[in-house]
C-alpha positions as MATLAB code, in Angstrom:
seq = 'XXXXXXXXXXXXXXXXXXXXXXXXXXXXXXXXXXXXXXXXXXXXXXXXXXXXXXXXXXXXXXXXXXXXXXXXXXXXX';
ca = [
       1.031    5.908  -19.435;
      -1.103    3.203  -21.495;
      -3.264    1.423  -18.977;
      -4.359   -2.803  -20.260;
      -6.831   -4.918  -18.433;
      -6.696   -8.716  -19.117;
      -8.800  -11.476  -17.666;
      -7.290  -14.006  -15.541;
      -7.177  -16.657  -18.564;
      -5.195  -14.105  -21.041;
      -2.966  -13.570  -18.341;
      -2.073  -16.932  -17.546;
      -1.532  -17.543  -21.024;
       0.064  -14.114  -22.046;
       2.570  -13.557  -18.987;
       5.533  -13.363  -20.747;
       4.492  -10.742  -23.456;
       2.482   -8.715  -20.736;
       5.944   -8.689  -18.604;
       7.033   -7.180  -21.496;
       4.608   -4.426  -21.741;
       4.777   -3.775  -18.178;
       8.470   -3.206  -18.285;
       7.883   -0.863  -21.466;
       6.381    1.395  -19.209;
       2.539    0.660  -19.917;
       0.028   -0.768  -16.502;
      -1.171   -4.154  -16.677;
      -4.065   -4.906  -14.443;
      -5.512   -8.297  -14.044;
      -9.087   -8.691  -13.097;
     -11.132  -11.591  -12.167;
     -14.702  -11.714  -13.235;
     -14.402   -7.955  -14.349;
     -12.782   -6.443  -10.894;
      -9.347   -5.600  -11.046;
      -7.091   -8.013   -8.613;
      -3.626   -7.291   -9.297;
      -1.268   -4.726  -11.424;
       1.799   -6.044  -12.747;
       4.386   -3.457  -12.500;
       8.449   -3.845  -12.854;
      10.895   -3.660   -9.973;
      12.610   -0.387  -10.168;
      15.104   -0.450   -7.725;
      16.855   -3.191   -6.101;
      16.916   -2.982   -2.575;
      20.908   -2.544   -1.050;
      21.386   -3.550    2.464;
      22.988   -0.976    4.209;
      22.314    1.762    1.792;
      21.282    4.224    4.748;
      23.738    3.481    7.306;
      24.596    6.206    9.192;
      22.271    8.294    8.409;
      19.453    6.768   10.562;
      19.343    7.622   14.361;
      17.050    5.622   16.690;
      16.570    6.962   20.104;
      18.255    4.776   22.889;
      14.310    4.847   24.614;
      12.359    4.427   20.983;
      10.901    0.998   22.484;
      10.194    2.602   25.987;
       6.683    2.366   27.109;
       4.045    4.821   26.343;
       2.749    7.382   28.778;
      -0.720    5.839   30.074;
      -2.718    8.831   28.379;
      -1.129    7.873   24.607;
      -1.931    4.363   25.439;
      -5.758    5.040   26.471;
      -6.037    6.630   23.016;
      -4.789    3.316   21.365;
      -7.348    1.436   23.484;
     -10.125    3.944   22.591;
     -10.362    5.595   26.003;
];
């Protein structure tokens, strides 16, 4: 995959044609005084509510409280 880095400016003033390159497949990083910020990649899926119904199973106790030894190791005990 073809990897771009543009400066804040160019991308301000380039969006469209670097949406364009992004969705062709090629990584468009934006930096900002020479670090890299943000990569502009496409959306590849769009999300469907129930897509995984049924096939999920949550315990009836999954929000039950945790046993006092699990919940000194949160606390660093």
């Amino acid at each position: 995959m073809a990897k771009i880095m543009v400066n804040m400016h160019q991308a301000k003033t380039e969006l469209s044609k670097l949406v364009a390159r992004a969705l062709a497949g090629e990584e468009v990083i934006v930096t900002r005084r020479g670090t890299p910020v943000v990569r502009l990649v496409p959306i590849s899926q769009q999300r469907t509510p129930g897509f995984l119904k049924g096939s999920i199973w949550i315990s009836p106790d999954f929000d039950a409280p945790l046993p006092e030894e699990v919940l000194r190791e949160f606390e660093g005990g």
